[in-house]
BAVEX-664075 format. One line per field, with one value per residue (C-alpha): residue in one letter; x, y, z. Coordinates in steps of 0.1 Angstrom, whole numbers. Layout:
# BAVEX-664075
resn = [a / ...]
X = [X / ...]
Y = [Y / ...]
Z = [Z / ...]
END
This chain:
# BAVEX-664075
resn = [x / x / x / x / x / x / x / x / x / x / x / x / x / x / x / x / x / x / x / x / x / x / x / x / x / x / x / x / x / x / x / x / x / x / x / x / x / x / x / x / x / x / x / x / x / x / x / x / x / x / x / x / x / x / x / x / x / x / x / x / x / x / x / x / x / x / x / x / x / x / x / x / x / x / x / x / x / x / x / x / x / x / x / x / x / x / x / x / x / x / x / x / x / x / x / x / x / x / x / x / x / x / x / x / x / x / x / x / x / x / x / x / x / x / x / x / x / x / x / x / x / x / x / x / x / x / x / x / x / x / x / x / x / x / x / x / x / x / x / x / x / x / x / x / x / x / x / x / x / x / x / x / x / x / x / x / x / x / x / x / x / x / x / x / x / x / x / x / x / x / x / x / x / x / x / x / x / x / x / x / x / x / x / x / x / x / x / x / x / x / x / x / x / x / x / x / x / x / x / x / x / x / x / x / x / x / x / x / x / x / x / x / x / x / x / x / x / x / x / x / x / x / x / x / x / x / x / x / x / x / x / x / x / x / x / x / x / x / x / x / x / x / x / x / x / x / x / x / x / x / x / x / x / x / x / x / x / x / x / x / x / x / x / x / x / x / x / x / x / x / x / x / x / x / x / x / x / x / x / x / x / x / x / x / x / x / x / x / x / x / x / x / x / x / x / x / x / x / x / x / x / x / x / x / x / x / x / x / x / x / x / x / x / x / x / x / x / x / x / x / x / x / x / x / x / x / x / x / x / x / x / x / x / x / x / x / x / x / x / x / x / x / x / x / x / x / x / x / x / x / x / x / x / x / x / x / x / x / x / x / x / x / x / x / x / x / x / x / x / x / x / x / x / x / x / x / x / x / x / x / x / x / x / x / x / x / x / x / x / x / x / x / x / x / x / x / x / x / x / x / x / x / x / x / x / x / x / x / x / x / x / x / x / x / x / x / x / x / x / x / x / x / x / x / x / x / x / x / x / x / x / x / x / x / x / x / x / x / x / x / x / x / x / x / x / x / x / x / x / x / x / x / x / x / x / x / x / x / x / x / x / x / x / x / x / x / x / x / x / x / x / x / x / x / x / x / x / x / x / x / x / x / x / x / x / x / x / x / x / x / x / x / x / x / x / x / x / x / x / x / x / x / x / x / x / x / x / x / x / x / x / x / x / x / x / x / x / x / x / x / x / x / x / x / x / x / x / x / x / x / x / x / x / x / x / x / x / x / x / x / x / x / x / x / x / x / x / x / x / x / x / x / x / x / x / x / x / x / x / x / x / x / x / x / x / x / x / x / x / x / x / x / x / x / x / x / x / x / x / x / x / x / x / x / x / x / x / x / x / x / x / x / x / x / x / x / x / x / x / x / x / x / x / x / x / x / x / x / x / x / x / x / x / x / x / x / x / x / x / x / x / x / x / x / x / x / x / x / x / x / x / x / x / x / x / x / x / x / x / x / x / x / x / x / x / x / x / x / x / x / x / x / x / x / x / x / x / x / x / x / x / x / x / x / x / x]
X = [1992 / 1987 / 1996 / 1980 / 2000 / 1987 / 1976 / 1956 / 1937 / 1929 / 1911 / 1909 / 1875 / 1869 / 1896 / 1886 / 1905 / 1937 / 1962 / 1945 / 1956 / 1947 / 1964 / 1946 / 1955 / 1956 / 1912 / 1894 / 1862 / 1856 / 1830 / 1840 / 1809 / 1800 / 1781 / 1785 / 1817 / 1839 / 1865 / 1851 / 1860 / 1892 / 1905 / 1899 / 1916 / 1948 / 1946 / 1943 / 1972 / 1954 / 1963 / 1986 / 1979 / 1982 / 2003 / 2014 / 2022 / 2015 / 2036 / 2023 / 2037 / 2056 / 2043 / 2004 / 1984 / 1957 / 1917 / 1899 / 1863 / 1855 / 1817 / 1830 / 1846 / 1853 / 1855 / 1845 / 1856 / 1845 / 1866 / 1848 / 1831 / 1850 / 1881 / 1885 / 1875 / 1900 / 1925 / 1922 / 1943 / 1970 / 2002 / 1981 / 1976 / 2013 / 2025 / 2002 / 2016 / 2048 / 2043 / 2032 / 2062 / 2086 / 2071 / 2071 / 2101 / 2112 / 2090 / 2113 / 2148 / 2159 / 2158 / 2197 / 2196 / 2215 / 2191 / 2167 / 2174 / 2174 / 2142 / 2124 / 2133 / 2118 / 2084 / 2085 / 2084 / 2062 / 2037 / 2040 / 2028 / 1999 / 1989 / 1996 / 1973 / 1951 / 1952 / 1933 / 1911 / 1909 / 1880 / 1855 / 1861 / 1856 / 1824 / 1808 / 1816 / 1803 / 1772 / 1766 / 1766 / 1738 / 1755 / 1737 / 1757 / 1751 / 1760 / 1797 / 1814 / 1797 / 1817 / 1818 / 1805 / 1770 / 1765 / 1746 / 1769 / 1752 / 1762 / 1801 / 1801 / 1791 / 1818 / 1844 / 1836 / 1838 / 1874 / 1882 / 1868 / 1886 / 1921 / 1914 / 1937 / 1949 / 1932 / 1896 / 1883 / 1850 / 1829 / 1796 / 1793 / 1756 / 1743 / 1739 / 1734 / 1695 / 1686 / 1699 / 1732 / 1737 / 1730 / 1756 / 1779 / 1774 / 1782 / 1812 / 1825 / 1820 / 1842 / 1868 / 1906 / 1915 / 1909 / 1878 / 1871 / 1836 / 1817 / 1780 / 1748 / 1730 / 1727 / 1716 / 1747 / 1769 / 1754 / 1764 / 1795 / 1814 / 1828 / 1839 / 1830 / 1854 / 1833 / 1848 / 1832 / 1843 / 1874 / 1888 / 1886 / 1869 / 1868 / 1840 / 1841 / 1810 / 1785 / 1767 / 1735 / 1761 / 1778 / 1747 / 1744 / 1780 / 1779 / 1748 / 1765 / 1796 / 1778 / 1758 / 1788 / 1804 / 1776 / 1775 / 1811 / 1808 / 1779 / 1799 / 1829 / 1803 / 1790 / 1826 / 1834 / 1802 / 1812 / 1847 / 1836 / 1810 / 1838 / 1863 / 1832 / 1821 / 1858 / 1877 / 1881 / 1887 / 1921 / 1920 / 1902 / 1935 / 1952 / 1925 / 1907 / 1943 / 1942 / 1911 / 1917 / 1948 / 1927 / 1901 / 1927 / 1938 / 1901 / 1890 / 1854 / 1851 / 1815 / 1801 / 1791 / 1750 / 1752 / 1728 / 1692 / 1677 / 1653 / 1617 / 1589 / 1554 / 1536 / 1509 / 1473 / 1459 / 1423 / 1413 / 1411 / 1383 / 1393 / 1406 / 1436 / 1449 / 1439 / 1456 / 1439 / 1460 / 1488 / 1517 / 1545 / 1562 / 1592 / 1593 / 1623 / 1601 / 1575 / 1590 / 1562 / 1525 / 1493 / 1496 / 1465 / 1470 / 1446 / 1467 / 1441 / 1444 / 1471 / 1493 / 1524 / 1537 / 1574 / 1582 / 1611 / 1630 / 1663 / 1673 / 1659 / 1623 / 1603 / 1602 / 1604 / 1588 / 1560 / 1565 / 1559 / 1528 / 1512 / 1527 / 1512 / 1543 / 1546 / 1515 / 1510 / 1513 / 1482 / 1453 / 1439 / 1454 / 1429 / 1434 / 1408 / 1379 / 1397 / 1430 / 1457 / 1493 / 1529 / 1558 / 1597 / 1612 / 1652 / 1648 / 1634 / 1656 / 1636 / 1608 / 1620 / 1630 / 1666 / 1670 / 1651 / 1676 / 1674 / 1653 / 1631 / 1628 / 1613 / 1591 / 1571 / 1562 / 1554 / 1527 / 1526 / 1563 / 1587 / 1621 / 1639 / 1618 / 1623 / 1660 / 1661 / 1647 / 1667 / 1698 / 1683 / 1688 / 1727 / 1718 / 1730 / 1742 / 1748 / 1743 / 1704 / 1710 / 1726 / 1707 / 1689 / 1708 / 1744 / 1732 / 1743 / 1727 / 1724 / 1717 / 1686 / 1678 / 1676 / 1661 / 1631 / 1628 / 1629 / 1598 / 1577 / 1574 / 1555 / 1531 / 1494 / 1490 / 1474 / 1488 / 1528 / 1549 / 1589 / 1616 / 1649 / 1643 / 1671 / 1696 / 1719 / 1705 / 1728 / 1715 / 1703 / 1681 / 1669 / 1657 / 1642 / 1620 / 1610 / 1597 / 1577 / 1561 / 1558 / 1530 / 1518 / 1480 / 1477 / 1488 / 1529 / 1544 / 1584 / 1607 / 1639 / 1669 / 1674 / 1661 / 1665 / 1646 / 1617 / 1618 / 1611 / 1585 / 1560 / 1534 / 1536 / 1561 / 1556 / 1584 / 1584 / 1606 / 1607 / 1574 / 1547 / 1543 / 1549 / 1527 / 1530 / 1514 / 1543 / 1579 / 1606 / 1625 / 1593 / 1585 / 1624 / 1619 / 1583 / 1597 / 1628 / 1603 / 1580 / 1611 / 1619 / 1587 / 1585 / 1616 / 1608 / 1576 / 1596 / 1615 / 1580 / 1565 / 1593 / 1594 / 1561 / 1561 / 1589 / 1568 / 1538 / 1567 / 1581 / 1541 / 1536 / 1565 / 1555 / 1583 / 1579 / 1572 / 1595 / 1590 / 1559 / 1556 / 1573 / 1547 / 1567 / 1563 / 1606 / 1608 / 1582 / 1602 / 1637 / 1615 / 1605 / 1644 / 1657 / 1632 / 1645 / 1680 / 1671 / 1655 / 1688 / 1709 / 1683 / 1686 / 1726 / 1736 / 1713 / 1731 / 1770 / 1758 / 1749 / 1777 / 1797 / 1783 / 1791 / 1821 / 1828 / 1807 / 1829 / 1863 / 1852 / 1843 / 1880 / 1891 / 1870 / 1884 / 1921 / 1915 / 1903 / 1933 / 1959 / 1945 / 1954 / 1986 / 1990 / 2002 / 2023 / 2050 / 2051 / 2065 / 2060 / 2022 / 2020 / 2037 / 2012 / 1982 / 1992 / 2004 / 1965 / 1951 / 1968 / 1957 / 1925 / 1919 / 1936 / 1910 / 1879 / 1892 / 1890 / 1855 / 1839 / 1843 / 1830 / 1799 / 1791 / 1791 / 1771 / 1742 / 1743 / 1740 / 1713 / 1691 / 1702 / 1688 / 1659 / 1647 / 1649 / 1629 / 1600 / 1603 / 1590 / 1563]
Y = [330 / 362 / 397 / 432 / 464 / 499 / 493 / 523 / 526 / 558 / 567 / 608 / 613 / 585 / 573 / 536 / 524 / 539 / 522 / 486 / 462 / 423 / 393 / 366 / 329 / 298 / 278 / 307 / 314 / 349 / 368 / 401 / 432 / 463 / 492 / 485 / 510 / 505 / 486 / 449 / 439 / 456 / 439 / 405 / 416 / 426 / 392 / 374 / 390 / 411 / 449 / 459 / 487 / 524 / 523 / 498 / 463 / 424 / 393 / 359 / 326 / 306 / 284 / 296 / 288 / 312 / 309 / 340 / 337 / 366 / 385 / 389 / 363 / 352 / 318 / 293 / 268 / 238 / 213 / 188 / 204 / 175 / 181 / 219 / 209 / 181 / 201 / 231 / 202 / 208 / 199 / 166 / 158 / 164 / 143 / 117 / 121 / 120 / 88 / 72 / 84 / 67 / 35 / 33 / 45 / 14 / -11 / -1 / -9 / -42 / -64 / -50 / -20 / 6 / 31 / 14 / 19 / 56 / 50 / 34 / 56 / 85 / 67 / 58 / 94 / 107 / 83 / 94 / 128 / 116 / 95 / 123 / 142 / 122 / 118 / 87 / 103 / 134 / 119 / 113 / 143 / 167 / 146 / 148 / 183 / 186 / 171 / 188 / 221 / 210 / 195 / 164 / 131 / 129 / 164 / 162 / 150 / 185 / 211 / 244 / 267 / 252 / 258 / 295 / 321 / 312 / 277 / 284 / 302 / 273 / 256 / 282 / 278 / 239 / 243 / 265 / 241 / 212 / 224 / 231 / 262 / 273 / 305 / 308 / 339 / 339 / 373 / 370 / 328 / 324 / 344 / 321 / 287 / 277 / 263 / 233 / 241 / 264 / 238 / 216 / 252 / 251 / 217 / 221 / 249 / 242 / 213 / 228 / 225 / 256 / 289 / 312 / 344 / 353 / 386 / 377 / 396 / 365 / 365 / 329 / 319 / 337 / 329 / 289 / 296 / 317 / 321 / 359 / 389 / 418 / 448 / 475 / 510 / 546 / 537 / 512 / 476 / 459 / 427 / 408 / 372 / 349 / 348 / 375 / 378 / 377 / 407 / 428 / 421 / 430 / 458 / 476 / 467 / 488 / 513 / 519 / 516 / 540 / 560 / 562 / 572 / 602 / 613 / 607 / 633 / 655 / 660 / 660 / 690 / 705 / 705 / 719 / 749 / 756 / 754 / 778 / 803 / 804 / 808 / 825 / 861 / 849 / 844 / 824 / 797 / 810 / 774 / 753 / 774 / 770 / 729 / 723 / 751 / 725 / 692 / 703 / 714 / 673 / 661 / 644 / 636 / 606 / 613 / 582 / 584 / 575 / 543 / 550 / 542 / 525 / 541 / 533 / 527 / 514 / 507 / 532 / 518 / 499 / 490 / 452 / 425 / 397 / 369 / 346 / 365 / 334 / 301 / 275 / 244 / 211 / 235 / 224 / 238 / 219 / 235 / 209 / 192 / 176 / 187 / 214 / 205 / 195 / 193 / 219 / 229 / 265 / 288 / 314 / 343 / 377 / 387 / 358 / 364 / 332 / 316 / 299 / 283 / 252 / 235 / 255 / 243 / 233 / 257 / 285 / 311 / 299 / 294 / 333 / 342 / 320 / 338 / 370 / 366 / 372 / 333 / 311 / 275 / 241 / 229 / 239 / 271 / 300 / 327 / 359 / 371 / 397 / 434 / 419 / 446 / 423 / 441 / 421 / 417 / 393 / 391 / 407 / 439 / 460 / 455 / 473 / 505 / 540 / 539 / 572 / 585 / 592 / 574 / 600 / 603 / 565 / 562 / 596 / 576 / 552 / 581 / 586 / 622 / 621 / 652 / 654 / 649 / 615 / 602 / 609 / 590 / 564 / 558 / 564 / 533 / 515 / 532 / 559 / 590 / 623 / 624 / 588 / 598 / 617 / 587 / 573 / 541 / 523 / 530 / 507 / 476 / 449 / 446 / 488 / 483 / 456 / 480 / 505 / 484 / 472 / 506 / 516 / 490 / 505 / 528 / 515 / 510 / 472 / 448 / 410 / 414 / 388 / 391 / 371 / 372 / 406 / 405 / 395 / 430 / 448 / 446 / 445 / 479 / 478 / 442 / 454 / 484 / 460 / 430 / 462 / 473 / 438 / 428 / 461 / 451 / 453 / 430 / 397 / 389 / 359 / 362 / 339 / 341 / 316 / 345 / 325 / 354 / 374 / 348 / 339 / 379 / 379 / 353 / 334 / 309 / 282 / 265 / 242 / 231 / 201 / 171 / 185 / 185 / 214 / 212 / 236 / 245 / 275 / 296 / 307 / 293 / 278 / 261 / 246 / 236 / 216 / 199 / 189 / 175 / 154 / 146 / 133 / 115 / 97 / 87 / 72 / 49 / 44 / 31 / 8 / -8 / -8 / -29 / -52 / -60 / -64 / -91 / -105 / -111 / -129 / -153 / -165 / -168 / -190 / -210 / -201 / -179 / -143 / -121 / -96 / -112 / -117 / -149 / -169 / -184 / -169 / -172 / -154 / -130 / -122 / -118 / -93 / -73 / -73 / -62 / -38 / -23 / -24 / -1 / 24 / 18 / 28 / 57 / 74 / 68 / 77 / 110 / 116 / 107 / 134 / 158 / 154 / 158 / 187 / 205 / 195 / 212 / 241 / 248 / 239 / 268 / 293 / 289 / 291 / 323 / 340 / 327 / 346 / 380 / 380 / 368 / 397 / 422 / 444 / 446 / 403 / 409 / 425 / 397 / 362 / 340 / 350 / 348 / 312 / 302 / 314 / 299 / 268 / 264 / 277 / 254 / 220 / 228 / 232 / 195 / 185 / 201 / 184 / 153 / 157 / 165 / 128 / 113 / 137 / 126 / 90 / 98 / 110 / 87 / 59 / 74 / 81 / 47 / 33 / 55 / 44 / 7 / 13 / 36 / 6 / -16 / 3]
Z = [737 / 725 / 743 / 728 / 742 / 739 / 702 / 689 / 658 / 639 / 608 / 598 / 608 / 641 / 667 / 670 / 699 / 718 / 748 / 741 / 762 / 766 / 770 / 754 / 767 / 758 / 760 / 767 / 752 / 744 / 737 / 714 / 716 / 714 / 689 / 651 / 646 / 674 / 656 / 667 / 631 / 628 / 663 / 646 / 617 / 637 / 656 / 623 / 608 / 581 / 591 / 617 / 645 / 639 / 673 / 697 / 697 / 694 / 708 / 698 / 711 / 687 / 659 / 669 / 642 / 637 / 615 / 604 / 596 / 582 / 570 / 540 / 516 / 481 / 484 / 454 / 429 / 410 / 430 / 451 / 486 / 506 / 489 / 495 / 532 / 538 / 519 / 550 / 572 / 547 / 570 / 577 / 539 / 532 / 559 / 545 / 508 / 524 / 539 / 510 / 486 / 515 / 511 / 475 / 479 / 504 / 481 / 450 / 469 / 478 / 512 / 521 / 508 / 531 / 528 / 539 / 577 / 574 / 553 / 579 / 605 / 582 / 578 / 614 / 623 / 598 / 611 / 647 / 634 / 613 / 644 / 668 / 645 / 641 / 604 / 599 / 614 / 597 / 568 / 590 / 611 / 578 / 569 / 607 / 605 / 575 / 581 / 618 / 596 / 576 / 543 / 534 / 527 / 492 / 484 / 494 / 462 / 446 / 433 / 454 / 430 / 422 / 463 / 471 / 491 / 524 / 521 / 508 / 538 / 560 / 536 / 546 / 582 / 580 / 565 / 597 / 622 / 606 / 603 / 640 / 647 / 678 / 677 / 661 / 650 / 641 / 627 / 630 / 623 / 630 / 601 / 575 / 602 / 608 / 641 / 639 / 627 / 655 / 680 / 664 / 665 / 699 / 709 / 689 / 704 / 739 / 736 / 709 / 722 / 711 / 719 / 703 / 697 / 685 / 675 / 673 / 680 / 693 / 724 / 728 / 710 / 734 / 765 / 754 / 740 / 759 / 795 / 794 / 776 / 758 / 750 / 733 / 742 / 737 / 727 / 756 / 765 / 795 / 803 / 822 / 836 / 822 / 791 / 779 / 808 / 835 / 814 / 811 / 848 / 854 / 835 / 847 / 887 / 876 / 861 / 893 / 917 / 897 / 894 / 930 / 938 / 912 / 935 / 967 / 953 / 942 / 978 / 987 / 963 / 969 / 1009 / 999 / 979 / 1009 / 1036 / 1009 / 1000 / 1040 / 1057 / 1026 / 1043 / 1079 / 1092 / 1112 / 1088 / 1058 / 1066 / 1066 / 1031 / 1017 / 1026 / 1007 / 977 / 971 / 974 / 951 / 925 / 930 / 930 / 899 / 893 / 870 / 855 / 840 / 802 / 807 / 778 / 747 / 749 / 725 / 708 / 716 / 691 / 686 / 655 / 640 / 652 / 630 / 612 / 631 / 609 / 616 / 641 / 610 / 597 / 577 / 567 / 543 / 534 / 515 / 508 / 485 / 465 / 439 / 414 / 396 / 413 / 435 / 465 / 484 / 509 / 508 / 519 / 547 / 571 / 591 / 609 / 624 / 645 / 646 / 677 / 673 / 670 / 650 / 647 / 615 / 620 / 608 / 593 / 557 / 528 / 542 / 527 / 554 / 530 / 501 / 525 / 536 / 499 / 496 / 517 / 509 / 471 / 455 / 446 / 438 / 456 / 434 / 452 / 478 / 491 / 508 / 522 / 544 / 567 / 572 / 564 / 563 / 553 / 544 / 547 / 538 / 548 / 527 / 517 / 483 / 497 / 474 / 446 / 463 / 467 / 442 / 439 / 430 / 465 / 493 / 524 / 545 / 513 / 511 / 551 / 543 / 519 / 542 / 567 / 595 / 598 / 618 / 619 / 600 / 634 / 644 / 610 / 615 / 651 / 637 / 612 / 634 / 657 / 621 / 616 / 596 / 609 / 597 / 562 / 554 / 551 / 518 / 506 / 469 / 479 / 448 / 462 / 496 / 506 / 506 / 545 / 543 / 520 / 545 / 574 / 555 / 545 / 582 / 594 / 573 / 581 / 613 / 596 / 579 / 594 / 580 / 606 / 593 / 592 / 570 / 581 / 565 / 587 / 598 / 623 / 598 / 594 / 626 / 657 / 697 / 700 / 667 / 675 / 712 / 696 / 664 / 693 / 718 / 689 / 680 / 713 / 716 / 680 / 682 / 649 / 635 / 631 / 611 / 612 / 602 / 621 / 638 / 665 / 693 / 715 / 690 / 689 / 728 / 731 / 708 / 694 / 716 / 691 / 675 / 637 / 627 / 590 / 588 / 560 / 549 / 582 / 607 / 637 / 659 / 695 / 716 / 739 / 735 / 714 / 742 / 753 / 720 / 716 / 754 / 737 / 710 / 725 / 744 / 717 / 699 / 730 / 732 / 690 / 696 / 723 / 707 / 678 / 698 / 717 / 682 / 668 / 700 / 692 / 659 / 668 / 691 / 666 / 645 / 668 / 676 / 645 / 638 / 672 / 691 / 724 / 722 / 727 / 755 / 769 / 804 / 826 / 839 / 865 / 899 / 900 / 859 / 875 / 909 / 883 / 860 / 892 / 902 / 871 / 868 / 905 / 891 / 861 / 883 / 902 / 875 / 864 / 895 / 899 / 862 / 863 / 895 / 884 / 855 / 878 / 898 / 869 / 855 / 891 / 893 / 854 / 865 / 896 / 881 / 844 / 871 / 889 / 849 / 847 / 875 / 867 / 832 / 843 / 873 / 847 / 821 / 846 / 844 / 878 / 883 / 852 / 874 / 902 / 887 / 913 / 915 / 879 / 879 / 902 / 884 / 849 / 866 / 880 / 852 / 829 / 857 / 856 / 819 / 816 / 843 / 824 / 792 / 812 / 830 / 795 / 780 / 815 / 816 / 777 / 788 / 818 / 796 / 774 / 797 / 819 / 783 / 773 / 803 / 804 / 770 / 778 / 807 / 788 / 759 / 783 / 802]
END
C-alpha cells in the first residue's frame, strides 16, 4: 500500500527521525507510539500528504484514498450535521446526481430516439458503481454512524456550528469513517469520545475494511484495536507483532536479551584485554596478542539506552477527615432547559477512591462542580464531612492561576517545602523541561495549563480530591506517574475520567450517571462494566417475562387461554419438557459454534500478524518468489477473516437470542 524509505526529518534544534523505513500494507491495524516529541504527529502528517520528508522517500499504490484525523482542526458551518457528513462520500453523491440528470435526461427524449441507447448504457454503468458502492446505502450508514458516536436522532438536521468543538470533532471523525478511505489516520480519536462512544469506536474499527493507523495514549483502546505496534524511539522505528500489552511484553524481552548480549561482549572484551595486557611482551604469545589486538579493534559493543523512568511521586500527608467525607441527599440540577438530573442520594467514605463515569451530557461534570461549590444545586442538600479539606481539577483550571507567574513560579506556590531541582523533575514528568519553566502561565496552551494545574495538585496537602478528566493532555509516562500517586493517596478521590485504563488502575469504586439515576458498584471499572452488562441482561429479560405476563392477564381476562401458562396435558407437558431440552441444545451448540469461531479468527489474525512483521522486513524484499508467497497468504487469509466475522456476529446473536427466550421463561 504504502512503502516509507530512509525518510529523515530534521528541525535546527532536534533530529526527529532519520533512515525510516516501513512498508505499510494493505488491513493492518496499527498501533503508532512513543514520547510526546518524537515525531508521532509529523509521521501522520507525511502519510496524509500534508508535509513531505526532509530526506528520503514515499511510494503509494495507485488511486489509494487516504483520511487524516487530525488534534487540531477548524471545522464548522451552519449547513445541516447530516449534510456535511453525507457530503464526505462525495464521489458517491456525484455518481448519484449523475444518475439522476441521465434519466431526466432519457425522460425528456422520445421512445426512438438514437441517443437513447448510448443513454442507457451510461445509466446502466453509473448504477453498477452506486450499487458497487453501496450508495443506497450510504444514508443509513452516515446516520448509524452517527448515532454510534453519540449524536442523538433528533439532532441531525442541526447546523454544525451551534455544536461545541468536542462534538465537531466527533462530527469530523464521522465524515472520516463514512467516506471509508483506504488508509485511516487517526491522531489521538478517543479524546473527546465518552465510554460509550469508544465502545462503538472499537467495534467499528475491528471490523473496518480498510487499513488504520492510530496514535492514542489509551491503552485499553489499543489493546482492542490493533494487532501490531510501531513505536518510534530515539530516532528509529520498530515494529512489534500484537496490541499494546503484548508490546510492553515484547519490548521489555528485547530489552533484556539485548541487555544480556552487551554483557556477554563485555566479558569477551574484558577477557581480550586480560590475554593482550598478560602476553603483550612475550614472544612467543606476539601472534596470538596481535590476533586479538585486531579483533577488539572489530568488536562493537551495542550498549542498550536504559528507557526513561517515570518519575515517582506520592502526595504530601494529609490532615484525616471524619469517616463521612460527602453526603448528598435529593440532589438535582436544573438550567432551566430542563432537569440535568434529580433527586440523587450519595455517601461516599473517606479512602474511596470513586469513578464518575457515564455517556456525555449526563451531568458528570456539573455534578463535579456541585460538589466542588463552584456551582449551586437546583434542589436538595450537599454536605462534606468532619475536617474535610476539598481541592479541585476541573477543565477551566486556567482561570485559577496568575498569568503573569512563570511556570516554575506557578508549581512553587503550591509547594511543600521541595527543592528547585524536584520541582523541576516534576514538572519535566508533566513536559516541562529546560527553558519551558520560565515560560508566563498566560502564553500556555490550553492542554499546557492543563498539566500544569495537575502537576500542582500533587502538592497540595488537601484530604477529599475532585478531578475532572485529569488524564486528558498527559501522555503514558505522566498518567503512570498521577495513578501511582493516587493509588498511595491516604484521603478521599472523586475523578471523572473515560481512561478505562486510568480508572481500572485506580478507583475501588464505579458511579455511572446515565438518564438521570446512579448507578453504584464497589471494584474496578472493568468489573463494574461486566455487572452492568449483566444487570442490563437481566432487566431486559425481565422486560420480556413482565410483558408475557401482562399478556397473559389480558387473554384471561377476555376468556380466552393464557398465554404462556402451563399445558395440562401429560402429552403438552412431555412437548414443553422437549422443547425445553432442545433450547439447552441450541445454548450449548451456538455458544460453542461461537467459540469455535472466534478460534478459528484468533488463529487465522495471528498468521496475519506474523505475515506483517515478515513482509515489513527488508531482508524478503530482495527474494520474489518468497515475497509472492507471503502476499499471496496474506492477502487469502484476510478474505477468510472478512468472511469468519459475519458468521461469528450471527453466532452470538443466536446463542443470546436463545438464551433470553430461555431466561424469559424460567
Amino acid at each position: 500500500m504504502i512503502a516509507l524509505h530512509q525518510l529523515a526529518v530534521r528541525f535546527p534544534d532536534k533530529v526527529l527521525f532519520e533512515n525510516l523505513s516501513w512498508r505499510i500494507l494493505p488491513g493492518q491495524r496499527v498501533g503508532l507510539v512513543g514520547d510526546n516529541g518524537v515525531g508521532k504527529t509529523t509521521l501522520l502528517r507525511i502519510l496524509a500528504g500534508e508535509r513531505e520528508a526532509d530526506e528520503g522517500s514515499l511510494h503509494r499504490a495507485p488511486r489509494i484514498r487516504t483520511g487524516y484525523l487530525s488534534q487540531s482542526f477548524s471545522f464548522s458551518s451552519s449547513q445541516p450535521l447530516l449534510e456535511i457528513v453525507l457530503a464526505a462520500a462525495g464521489d458517491i453523491r456525484q455518481l448519484e446526481r449523475d444518475m439522476e440528470e441521465t434519466r431526466c435526461t432519457l425522460a425528456e427524449l422520445p421512445p426512438d430516439h438514437e441517443d437513447q441507447p448510448a443513454l442507457l448504457a451510461h445509466l446502466g454503468h453509473l448504477q453498477d458503481q452506486f450499487d458497487h458502492r453501496d450508495g443506497y446505502r450510504l444514508e443509513s450508514e452516515a446516520r448509524r454512524i452517527l448515532q454510534g458516536l453519540g449524536f442523538a436522532a433528533d439532532s441531525l438536521e442541526r447546523p454544525l456550528d451551534t455544536f461545541s468543538g468536542g462534538w465537531q470533532m466527533r462530527a469530523a471523525m464521522a465524515r472520516l469513517l463514512v467516506a471509508s478511505p483506504d488508509l485511516l489516520l487517526l491522531d489521538e480519536p478517543t479524546n473527546h469520545l465518552d465510554t460509550d462512544a469508544l465502545e462503538w469506536l472499537e467495534r467499528f474499527l475491528k471490523a473496518y475494511d480498510g487499513t488504520v493507523l492510530t496514535i492514542s495514549h489509551d491503552r485499553f483502546f489499543l489493546d482492542r484495536t490493533v494487532t501490531q505496534i510501531a513505536e518510534i524511539a530515539r530516532g528509529k522505528l520498530t515494529l512489534f507483532t500484537g496490541n499494546f500489552t503484548r508490546y510492553r511484553q515484547l519490548k521489555e524481552e528485547h530489552m533484556l536479551r539485548l541487555a544480556a548480549e552487551a554483557e556477554r561482549m563485555r566479558g569477551k572484551v574484558e577477557d581480550m584485554q586480560h590475554f593482550i595486557e598478560r602476553f603483550r611482551y612475550k614472544s612467543t604469545k606476539a601472534r596470538q596478542v596481535q590476533s586479538r589486538i585486531k579483533q577488539l579493534d572489530k568488536l562493537e559493543i551495542h550498549e542498550v539506552e536504559k528507557e526513561e523512568r517515570g518519575l515517582s511521586f506520592r502526595f504530601p500527608p494529609c490532615e484525616r477527615s471524619g469517616d463521612l467525607v460527602l453526603e448528598l441527599d435529593g440532589l438535582g440540577m436544573d438550567y432551566g432547559q430542563g432537569w440535568v438530573f434529580r433527586d440523587l442520594d450519595l455517601l461516599i467514605k473517606r479512602g474511596e477512591r470513586v469513578a464518575l463515569t457515564g455517556p456525555n451530557g449526563a451531568g458528570k461534570s456539573t455534578l463535579a462542580r456541585l460538589i466542588s461549590g463552584l456551582q449551586q444545586p437546583t434542589s436538595g442538600d450537599l454536605r462534606l464531612g468532619h475536617k474535610v479539606s476539598l481541592d479541585v481539577y476541573t477543565q477551566e483550571v486556567e482561570d485559577q492561576m496568575d498569568p503573569r507567574r512563570t511556570v516554575l513560579d506557578e508549581l512553587s506556590s503550591h509547594n511543600r517545602g521541595l527543592g528547585q531541582t524536584e520541582l523541576r523533575s516534576l514538572l519535566g514528568a508533566f513536559l516541562f523541561s529546560g527553558e519551558a519553566v520560565f515560560k508566563k502561565v498566560d502564553v500556555l496552551s490550553g492542554g499546557e495549563k492543563s498539566r500544569l494545574a495537575v502537576a500542582g495538585i500533587l502538592l497540595d496537602k488537601c484530604n477529599f480530591l475532585v478531578l475532572d478528566e485529569p488524564t486528558n493532555h498527559l501522555d503514558l509516562k505522566a498518567k503512570d506517574m498521577l495513578q501511582q500517586a493516587l493509588a498511595s493517596f491516604e484521603g478521599t478521590v472523586l475523578v471523572v475520567s473515560h481512561d478505562r485504563y486510568f480508572l481500572d488502575k485506580v478507583v475501588t469504586r464505579v458511579l455511572e450517571l446515565r438518564d438521570g439515576r446512579l448507578l453504584d458498584r464497589p471494584g474496578s471499572y472493568s468489573e463494574f462494566v461486566a455487572w452492568r452488562d449483566e444487570l442490563e441482561r437481566e432487566e431486559a429479560a425481565q422486560a420480556t417475562r413482565t410483558a408475557r405476563a401482562q399478556g397473559a392477564a389480558t387473554d384471561e381476562a377476555a376468556g380466552r387461554p393464557a398465554a404462556g401458562v402451563k399445558p395440562r396435558s401429560r402429552e403438552e407437558r412431555k412437548a414443553a419438557t422437549g422443547e425445553k431440552i432442545r433450547r439447552g441444545r441450541l445454548l450449548r451448540e451456538s455458544a460453542e459454534a461461537a467459540e469455535k469461531l472466534e478460534a478459528e479468527i484468533a488463529r487465522r489474525e495471528a498468521r496475519i500478524s506474523e505475515l506483517e512483521a515478515a513482509l515489513a522486513r527488508e531482508e524478503i524484499w530482495n527474494h520474489p518468489e518468497k515475497m509472492k508467497q507471503a502476499t499471496t497468504e496474506y492477502a487469502k487469509l484476510r478474505e477468510m477473516v472478512k468472511g469468519l466475522y459475519p458468521q461469528w456476529e450471527k453466532a452470538l446473536a443466536e446463542h443470546e437470542r436463545v438464551k433470553a427466550e430461555l431466561e424469559a421463561e424460567d
